[in-house]
N, CA, C and O atoms as a Maestro MAE file, in Angstrom:
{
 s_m_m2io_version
 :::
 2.0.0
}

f_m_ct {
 s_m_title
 :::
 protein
 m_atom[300] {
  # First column is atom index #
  i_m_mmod_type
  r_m_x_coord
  r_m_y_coord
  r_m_z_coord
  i_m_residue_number
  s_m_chain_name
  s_m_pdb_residue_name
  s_m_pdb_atom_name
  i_m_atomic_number
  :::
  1 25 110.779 26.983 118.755 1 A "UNK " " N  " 7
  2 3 110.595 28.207 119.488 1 A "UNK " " CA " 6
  3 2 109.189 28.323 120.080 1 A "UNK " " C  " 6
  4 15 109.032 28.618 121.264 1 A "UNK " " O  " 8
  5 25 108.425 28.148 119.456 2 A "UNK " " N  " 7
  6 3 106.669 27.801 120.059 2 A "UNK " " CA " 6
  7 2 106.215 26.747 120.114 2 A "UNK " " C  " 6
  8 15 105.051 26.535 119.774 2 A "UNK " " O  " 8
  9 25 106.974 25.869 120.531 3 A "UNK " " N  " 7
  10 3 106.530 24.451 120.907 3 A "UNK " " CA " 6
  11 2 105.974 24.555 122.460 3 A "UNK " " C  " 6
  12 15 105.023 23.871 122.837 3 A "UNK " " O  " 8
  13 25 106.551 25.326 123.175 4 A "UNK " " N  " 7
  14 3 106.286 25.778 124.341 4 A "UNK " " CA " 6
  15 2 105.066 26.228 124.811 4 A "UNK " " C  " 6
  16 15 104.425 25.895 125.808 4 A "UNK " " O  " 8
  17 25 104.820 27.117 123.851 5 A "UNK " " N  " 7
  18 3 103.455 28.025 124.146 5 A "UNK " " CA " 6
  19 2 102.565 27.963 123.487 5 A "UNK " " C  " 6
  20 15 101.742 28.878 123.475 5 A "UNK " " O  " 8
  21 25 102.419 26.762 122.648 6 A "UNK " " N  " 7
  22 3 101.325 26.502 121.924 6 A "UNK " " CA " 6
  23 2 100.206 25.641 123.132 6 A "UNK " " C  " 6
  24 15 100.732 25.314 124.196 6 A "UNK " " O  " 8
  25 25 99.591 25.504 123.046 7 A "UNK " " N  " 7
  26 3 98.538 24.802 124.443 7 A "UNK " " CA " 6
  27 2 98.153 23.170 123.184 7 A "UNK " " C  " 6
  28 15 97.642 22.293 123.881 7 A "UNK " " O  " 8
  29 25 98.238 22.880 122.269 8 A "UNK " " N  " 7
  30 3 98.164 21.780 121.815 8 A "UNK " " CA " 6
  31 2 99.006 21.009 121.951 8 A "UNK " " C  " 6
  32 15 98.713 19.886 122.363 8 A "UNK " " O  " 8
  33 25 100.534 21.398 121.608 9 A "UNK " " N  " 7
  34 3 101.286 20.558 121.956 9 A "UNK " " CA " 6
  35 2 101.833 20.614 122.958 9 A "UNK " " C  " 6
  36 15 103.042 20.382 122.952 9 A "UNK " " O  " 8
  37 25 101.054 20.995 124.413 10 A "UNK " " N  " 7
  38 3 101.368 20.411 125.801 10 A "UNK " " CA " 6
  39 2 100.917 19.389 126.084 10 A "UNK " " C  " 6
  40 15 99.816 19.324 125.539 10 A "UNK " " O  " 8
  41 25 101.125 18.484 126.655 11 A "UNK " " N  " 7
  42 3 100.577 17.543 127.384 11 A "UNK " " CA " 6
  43 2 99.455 18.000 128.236 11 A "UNK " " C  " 6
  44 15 99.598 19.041 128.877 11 A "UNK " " O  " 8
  45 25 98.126 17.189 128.322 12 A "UNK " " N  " 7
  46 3 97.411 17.712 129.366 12 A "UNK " " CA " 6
  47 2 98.074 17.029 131.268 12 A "UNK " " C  " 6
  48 15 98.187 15.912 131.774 12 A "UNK " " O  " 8
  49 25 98.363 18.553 131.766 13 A "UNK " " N  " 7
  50 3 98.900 18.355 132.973 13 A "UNK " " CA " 6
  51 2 98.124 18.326 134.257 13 A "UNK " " C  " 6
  52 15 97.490 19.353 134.498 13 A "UNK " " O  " 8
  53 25 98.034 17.128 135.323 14 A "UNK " " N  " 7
  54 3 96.754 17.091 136.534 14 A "UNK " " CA " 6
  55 2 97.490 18.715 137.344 14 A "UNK " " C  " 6
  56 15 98.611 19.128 137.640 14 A "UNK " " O  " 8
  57 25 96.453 19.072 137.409 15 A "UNK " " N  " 7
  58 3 96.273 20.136 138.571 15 A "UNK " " CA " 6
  59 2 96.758 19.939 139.604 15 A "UNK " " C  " 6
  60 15 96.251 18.916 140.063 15 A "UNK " " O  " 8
  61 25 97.770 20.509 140.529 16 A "UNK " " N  " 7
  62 3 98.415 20.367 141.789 16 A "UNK " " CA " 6
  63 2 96.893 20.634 142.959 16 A "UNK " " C  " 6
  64 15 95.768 21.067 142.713 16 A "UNK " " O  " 8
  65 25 97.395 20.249 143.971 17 A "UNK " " N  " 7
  66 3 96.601 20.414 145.112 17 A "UNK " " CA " 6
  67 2 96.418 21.734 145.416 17 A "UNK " " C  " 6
  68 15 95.281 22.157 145.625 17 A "UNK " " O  " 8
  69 25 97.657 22.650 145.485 18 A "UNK " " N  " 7
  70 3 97.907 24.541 145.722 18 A "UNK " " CA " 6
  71 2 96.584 24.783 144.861 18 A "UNK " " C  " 6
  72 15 95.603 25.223 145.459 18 A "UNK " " O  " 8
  73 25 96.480 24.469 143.201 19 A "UNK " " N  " 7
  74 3 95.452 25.242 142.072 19 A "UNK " " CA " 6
  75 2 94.169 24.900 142.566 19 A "UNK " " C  " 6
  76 15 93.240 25.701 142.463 19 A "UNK " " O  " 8
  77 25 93.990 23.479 143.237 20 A "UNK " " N  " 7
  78 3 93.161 22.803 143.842 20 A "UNK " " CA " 6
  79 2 92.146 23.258 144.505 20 A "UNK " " C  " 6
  80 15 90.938 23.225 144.274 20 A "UNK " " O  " 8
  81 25 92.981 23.840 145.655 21 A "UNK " " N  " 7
  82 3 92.493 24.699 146.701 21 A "UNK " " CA " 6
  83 2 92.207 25.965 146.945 21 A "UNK " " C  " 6
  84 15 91.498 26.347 147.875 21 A "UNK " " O  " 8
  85 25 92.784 26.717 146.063 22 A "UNK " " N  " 7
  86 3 93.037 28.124 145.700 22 A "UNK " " CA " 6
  87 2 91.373 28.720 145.716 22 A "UNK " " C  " 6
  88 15 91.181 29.682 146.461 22 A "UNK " " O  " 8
  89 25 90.242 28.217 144.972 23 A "UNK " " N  " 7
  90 3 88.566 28.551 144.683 23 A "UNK " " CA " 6
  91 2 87.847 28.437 146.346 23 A "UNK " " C  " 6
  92 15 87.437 29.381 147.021 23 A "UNK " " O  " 8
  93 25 87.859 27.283 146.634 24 A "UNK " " N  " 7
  94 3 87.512 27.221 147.720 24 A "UNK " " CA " 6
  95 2 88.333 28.075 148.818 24 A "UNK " " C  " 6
  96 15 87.384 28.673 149.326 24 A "UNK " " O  " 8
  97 25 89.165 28.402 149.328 25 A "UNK " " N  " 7
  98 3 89.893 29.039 149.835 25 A "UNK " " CA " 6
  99 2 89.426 30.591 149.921 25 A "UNK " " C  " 6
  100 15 88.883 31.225 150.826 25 A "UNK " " O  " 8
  101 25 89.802 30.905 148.775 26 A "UNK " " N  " 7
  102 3 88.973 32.395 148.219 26 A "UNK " " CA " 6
  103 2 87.482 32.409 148.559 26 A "UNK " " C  " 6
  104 15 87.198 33.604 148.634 26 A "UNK " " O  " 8
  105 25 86.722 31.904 148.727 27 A "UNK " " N  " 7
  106 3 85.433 31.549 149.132 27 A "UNK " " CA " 6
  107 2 84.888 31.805 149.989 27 A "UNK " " C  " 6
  108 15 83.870 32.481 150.139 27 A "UNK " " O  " 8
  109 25 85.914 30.953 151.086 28 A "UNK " " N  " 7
  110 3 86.010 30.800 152.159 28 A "UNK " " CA " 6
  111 2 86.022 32.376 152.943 28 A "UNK " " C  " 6
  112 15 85.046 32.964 153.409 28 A "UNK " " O  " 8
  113 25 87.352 32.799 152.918 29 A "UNK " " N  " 7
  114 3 87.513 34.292 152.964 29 A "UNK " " CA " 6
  115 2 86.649 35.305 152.796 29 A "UNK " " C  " 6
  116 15 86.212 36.200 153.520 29 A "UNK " " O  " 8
  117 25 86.452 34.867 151.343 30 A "UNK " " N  " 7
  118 3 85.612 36.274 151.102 30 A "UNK " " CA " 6
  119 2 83.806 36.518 151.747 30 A "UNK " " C  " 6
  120 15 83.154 37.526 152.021 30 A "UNK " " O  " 8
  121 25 83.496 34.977 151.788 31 A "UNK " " N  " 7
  122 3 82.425 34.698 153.169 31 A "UNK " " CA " 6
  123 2 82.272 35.282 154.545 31 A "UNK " " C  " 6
  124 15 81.474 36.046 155.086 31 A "UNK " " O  " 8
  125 25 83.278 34.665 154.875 32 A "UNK " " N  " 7
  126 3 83.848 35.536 156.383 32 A "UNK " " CA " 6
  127 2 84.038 36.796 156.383 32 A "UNK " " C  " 6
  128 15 83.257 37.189 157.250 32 A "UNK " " O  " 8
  129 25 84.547 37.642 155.991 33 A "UNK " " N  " 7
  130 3 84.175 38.795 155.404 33 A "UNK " " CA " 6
  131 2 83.601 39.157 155.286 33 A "UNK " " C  " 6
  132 15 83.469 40.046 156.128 33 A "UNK " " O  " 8
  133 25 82.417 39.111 154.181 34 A "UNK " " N  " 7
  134 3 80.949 39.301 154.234 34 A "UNK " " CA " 6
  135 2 80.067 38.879 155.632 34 A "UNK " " C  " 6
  136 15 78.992 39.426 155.877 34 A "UNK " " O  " 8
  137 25 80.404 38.287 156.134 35 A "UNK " " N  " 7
  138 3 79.720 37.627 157.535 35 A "UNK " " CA " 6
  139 2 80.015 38.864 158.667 35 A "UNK " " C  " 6
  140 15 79.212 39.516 159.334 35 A "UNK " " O  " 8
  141 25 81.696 38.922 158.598 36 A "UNK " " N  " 7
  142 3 81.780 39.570 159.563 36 A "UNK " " CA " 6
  143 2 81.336 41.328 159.343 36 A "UNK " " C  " 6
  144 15 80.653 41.918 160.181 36 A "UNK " " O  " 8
  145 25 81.786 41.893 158.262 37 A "UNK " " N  " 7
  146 3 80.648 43.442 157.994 37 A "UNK " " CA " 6
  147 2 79.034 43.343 158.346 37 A "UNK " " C  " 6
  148 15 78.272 44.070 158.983 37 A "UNK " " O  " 8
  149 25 78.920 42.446 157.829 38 A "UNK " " N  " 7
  150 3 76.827 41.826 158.309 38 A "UNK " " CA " 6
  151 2 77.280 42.275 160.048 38 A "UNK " " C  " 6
  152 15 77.108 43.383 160.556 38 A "UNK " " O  " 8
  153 25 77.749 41.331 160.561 39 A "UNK " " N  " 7
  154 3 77.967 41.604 161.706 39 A "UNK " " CA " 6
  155 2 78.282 42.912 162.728 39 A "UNK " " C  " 6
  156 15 77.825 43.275 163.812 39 A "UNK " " O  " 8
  157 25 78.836 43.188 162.226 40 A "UNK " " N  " 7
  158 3 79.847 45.012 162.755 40 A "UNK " " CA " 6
  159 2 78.269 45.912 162.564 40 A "UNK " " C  " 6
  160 15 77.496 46.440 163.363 40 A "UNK " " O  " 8
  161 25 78.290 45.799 161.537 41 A "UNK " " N  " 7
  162 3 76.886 46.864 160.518 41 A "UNK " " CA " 6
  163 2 75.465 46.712 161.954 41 A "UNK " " C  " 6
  164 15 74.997 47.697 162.526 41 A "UNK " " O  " 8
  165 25 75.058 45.289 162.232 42 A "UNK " " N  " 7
  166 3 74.126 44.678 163.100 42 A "UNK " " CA " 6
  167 2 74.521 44.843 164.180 42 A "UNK " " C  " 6
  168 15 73.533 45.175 164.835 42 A "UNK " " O  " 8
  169 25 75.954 44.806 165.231 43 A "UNK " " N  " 7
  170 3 76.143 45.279 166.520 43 A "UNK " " CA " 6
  171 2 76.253 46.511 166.219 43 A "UNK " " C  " 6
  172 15 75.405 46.969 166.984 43 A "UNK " " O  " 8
  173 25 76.661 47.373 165.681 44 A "UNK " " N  " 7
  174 3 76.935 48.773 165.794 44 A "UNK " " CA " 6
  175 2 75.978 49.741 165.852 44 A "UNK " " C  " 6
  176 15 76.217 50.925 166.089 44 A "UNK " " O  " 8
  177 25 74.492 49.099 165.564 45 A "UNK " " N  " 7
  178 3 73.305 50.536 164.869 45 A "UNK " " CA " 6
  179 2 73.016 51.196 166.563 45 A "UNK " " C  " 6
  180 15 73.072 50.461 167.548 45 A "UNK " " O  " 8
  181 25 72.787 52.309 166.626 46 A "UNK " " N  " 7
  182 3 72.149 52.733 167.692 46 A "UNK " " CA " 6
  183 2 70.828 52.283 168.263 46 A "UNK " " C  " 6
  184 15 69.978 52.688 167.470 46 A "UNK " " O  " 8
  185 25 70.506 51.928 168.811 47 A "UNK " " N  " 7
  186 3 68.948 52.187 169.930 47 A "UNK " " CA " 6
  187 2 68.084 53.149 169.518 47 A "UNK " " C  " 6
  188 15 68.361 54.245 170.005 47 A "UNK " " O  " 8
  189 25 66.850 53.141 168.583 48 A "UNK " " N  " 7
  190 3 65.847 54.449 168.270 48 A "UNK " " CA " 6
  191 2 65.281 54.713 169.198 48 A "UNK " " C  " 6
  192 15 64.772 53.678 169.629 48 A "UNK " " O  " 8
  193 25 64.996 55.729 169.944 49 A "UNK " " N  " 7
  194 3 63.911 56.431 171.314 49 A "UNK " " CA " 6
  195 2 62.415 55.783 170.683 49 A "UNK " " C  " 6
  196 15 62.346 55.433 169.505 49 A "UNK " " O  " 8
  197 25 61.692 55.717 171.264 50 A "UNK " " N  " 7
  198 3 60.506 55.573 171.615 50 A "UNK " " CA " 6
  199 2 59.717 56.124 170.864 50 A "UNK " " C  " 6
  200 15 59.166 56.712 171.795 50 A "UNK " " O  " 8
  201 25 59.201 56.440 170.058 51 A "UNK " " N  " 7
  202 3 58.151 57.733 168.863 51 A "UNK " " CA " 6
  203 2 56.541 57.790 170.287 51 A "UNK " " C  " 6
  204 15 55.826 56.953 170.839 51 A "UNK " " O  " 8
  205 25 56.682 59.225 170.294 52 A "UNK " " N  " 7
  206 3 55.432 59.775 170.971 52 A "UNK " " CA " 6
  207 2 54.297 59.413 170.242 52 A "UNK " " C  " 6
  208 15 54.327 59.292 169.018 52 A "UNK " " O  " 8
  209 25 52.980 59.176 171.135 53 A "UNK " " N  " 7
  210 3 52.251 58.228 170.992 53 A "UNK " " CA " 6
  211 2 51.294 59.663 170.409 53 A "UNK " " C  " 6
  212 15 51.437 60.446 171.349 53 A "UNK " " O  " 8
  213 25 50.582 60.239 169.557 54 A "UNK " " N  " 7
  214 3 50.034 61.471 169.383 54 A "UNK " " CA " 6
  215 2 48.016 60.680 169.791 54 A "UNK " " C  " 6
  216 15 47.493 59.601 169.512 54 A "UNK " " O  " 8
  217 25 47.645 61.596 170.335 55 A "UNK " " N  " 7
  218 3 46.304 60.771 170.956 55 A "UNK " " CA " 6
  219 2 44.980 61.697 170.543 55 A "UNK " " C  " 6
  220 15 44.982 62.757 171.171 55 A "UNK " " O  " 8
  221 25 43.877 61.551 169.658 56 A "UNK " " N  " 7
  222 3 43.639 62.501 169.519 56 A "UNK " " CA " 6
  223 2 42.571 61.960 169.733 56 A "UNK " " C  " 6
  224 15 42.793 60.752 169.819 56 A "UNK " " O  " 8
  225 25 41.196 62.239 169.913 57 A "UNK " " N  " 7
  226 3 39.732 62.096 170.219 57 A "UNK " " CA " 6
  227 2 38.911 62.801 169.188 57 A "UNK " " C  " 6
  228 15 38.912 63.981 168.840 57 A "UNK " " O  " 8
  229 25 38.138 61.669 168.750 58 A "UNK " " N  " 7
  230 3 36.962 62.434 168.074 58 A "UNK " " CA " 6
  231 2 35.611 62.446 168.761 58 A "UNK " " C  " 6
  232 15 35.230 61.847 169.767 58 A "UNK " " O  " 8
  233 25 34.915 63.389 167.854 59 A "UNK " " N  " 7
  234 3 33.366 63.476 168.677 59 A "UNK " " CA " 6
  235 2 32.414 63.585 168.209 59 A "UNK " " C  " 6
  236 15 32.484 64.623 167.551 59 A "UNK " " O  " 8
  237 25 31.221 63.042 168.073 60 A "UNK " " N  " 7
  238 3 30.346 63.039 167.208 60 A "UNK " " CA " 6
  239 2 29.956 64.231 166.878 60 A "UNK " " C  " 6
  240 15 29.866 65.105 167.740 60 A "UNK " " O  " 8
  241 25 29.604 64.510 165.339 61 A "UNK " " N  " 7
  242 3 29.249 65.852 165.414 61 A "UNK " " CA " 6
  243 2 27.604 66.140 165.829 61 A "UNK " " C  " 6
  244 15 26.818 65.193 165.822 61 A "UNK " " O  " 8
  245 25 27.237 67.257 166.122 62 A "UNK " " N  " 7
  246 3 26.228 67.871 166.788 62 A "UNK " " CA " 6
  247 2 25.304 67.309 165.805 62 A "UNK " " C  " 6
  248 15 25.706 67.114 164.657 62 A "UNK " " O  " 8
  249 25 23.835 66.969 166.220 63 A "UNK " " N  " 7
  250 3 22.275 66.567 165.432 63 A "UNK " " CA " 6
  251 2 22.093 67.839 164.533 63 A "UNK " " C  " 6
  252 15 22.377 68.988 164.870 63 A "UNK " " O  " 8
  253 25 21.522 67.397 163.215 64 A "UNK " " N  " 7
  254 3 21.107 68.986 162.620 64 A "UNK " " CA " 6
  255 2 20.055 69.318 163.695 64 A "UNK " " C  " 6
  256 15 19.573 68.890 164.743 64 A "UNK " " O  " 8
  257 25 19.977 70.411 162.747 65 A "UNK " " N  " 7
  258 3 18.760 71.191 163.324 65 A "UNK " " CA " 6
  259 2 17.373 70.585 163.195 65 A "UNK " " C  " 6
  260 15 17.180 69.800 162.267 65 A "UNK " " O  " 8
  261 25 16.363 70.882 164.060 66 A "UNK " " N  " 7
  262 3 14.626 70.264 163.553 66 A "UNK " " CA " 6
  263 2 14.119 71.158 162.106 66 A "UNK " " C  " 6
  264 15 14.020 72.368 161.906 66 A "UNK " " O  " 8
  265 25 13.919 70.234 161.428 67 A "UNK " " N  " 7
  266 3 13.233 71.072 160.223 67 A "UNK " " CA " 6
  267 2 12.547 72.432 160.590 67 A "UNK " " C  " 6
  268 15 12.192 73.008 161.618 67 A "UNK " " O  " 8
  269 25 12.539 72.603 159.572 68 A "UNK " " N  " 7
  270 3 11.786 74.516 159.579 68 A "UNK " " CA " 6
  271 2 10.380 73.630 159.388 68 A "UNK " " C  " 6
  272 15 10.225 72.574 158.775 68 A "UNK " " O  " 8
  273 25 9.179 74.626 160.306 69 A "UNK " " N  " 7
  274 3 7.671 74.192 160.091 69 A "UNK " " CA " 6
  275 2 7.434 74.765 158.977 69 A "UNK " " C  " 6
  276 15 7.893 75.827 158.555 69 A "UNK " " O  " 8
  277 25 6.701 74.045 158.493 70 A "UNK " " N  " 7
  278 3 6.457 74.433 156.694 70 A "UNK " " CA " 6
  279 2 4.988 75.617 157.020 70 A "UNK " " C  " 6
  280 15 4.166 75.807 157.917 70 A "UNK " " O  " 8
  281 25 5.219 76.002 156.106 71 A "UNK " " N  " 7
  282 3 3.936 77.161 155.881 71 A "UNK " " CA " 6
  283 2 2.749 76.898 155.543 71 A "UNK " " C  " 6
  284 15 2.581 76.822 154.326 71 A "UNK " " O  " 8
  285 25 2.185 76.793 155.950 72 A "UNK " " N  " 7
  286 3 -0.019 76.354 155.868 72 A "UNK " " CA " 6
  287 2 0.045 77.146 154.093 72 A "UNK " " C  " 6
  288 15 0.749 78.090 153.735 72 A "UNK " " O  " 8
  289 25 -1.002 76.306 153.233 73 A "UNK " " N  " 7
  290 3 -0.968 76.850 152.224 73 A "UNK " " CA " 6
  291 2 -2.374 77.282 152.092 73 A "UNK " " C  " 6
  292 15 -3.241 76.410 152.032 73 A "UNK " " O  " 8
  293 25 -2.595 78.145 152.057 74 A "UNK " " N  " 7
  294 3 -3.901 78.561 151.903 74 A "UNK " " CA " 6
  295 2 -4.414 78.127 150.227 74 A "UNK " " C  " 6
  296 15 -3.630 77.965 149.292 74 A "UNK " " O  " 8
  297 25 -5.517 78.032 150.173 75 A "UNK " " N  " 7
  298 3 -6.254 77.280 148.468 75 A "UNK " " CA " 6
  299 2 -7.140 78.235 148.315 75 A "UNK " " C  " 6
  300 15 -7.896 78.226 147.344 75 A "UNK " " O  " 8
  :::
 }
 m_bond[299] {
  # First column is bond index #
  i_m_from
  i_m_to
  i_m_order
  :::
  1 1 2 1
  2 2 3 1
  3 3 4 2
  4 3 5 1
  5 5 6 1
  6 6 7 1
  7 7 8 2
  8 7 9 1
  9 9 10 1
  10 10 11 1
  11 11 12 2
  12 11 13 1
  13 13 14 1
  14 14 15 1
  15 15 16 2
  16 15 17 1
  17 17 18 1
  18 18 19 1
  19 19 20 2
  20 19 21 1
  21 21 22 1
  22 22 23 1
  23 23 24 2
  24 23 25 1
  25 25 26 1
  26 26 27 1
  27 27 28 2
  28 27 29 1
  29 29 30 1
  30 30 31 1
  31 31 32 2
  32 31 33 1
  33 33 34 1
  34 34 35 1
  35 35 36 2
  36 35 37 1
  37 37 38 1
  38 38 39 1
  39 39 40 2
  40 39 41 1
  41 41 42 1
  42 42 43 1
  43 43 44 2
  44 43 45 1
  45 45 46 1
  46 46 47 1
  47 47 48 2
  48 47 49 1
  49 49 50 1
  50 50 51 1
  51 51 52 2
  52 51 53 1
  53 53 54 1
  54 54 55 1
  55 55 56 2
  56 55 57 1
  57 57 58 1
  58 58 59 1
  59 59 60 2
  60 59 61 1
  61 61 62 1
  62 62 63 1
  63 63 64 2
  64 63 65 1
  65 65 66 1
  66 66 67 1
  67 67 68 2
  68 67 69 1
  69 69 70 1
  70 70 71 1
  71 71 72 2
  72 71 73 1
  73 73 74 1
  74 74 75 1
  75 75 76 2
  76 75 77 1
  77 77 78 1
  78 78 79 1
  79 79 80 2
  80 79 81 1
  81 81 82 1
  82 82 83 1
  83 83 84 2
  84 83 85 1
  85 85 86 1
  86 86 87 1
  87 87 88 2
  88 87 89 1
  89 89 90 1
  90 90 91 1
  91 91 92 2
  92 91 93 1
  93 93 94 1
  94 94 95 1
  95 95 96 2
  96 95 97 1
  97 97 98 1
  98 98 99 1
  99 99 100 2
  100 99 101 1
  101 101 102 1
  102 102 103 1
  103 103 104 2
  104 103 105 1
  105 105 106 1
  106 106 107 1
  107 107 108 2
  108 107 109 1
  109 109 110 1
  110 110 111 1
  111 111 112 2
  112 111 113 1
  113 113 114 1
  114 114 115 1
  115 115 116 2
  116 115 117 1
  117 117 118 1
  118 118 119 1
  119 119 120 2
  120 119 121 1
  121 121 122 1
  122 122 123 1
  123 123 124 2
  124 123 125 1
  125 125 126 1
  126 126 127 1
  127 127 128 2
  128 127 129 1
  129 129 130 1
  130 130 131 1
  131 131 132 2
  132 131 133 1
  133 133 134 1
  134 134 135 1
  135 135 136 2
  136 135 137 1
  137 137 138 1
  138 138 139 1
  139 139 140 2
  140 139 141 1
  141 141 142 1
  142 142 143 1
  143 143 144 2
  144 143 145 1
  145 145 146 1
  146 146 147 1
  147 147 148 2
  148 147 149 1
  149 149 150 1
  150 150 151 1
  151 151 152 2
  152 151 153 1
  153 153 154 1
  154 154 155 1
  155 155 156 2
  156 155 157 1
  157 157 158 1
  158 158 159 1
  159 159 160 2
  160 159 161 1
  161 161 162 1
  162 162 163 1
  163 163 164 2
  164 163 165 1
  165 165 166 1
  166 166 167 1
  167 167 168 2
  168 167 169 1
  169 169 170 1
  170 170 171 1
  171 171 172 2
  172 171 173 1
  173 173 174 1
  174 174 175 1
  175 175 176 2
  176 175 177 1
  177 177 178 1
  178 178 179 1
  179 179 180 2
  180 179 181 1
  181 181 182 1
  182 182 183 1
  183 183 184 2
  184 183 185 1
  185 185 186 1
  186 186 187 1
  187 187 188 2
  188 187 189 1
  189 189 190 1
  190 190 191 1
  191 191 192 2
  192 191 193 1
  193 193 194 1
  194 194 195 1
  195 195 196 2
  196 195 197 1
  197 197 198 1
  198 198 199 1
  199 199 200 2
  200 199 201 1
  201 201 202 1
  202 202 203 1
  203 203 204 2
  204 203 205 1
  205 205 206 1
  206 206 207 1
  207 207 208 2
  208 207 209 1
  209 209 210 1
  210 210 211 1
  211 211 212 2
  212 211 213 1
  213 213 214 1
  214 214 215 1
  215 215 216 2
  216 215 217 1
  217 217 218 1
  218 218 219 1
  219 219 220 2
  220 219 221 1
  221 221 222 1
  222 222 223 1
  223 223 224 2
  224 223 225 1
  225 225 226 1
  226 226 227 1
  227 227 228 2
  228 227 229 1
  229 229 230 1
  230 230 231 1
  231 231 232 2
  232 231 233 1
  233 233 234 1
  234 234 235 1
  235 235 236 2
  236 235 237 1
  237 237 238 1
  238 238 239 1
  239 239 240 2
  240 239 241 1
  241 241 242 1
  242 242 243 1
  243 243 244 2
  244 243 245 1
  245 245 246 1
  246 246 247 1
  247 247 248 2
  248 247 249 1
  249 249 250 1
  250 250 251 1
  251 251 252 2
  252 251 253 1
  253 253 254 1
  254 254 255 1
  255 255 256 2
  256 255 257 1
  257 257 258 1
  258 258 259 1
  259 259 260 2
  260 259 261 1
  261 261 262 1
  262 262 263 1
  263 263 264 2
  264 263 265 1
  265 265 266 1
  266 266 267 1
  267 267 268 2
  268 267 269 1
  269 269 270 1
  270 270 271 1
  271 271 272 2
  272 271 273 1
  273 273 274 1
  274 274 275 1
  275 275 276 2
  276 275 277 1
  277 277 278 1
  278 278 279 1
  279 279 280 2
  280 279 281 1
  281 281 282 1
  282 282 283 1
  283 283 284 2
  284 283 285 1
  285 285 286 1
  286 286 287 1
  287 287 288 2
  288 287 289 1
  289 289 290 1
  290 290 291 1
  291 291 292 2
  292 291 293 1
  293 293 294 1
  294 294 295 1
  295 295 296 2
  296 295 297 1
  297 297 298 1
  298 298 299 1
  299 299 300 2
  :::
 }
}
């Protein structure tokens, strides 16, 4: 009754060409796929406008003032 479904007493059996191919195949696919969303995602984005250029100028600031004349000290 479990001579069947025991995995020891099977014979080891070669892999058909179908089981063969089946990894690569899937691979294959699921590549292309991925390739082609990359793709769709990359033609599809819109065009961003231009960002305004904001321009601003600086200016040196003004010289202090001339010292205050100091006061004669009388002795």
């Amino acid at each position: 009754m479990f001579e069947d479904a025991l995995i020891e007493s099977q014979r080891p059996k070669k892999p058909s060409r179908r089981k063969l191919m089946t990894m690569p195949i899937a691979l294959l696919i699921h590549g292309l796929i991925v390739v082609v969303v990359l793709f769709v995602n990359f033609w599809m984005v819109d065009k961003l406008p231009e960002p305004s250029i904001q321009v601003t100028f600086y200016s040196a600031p003004p010289p202090p003032p001339p010292p205050a004349a100091q006061r004669e000290r009388r002795v």
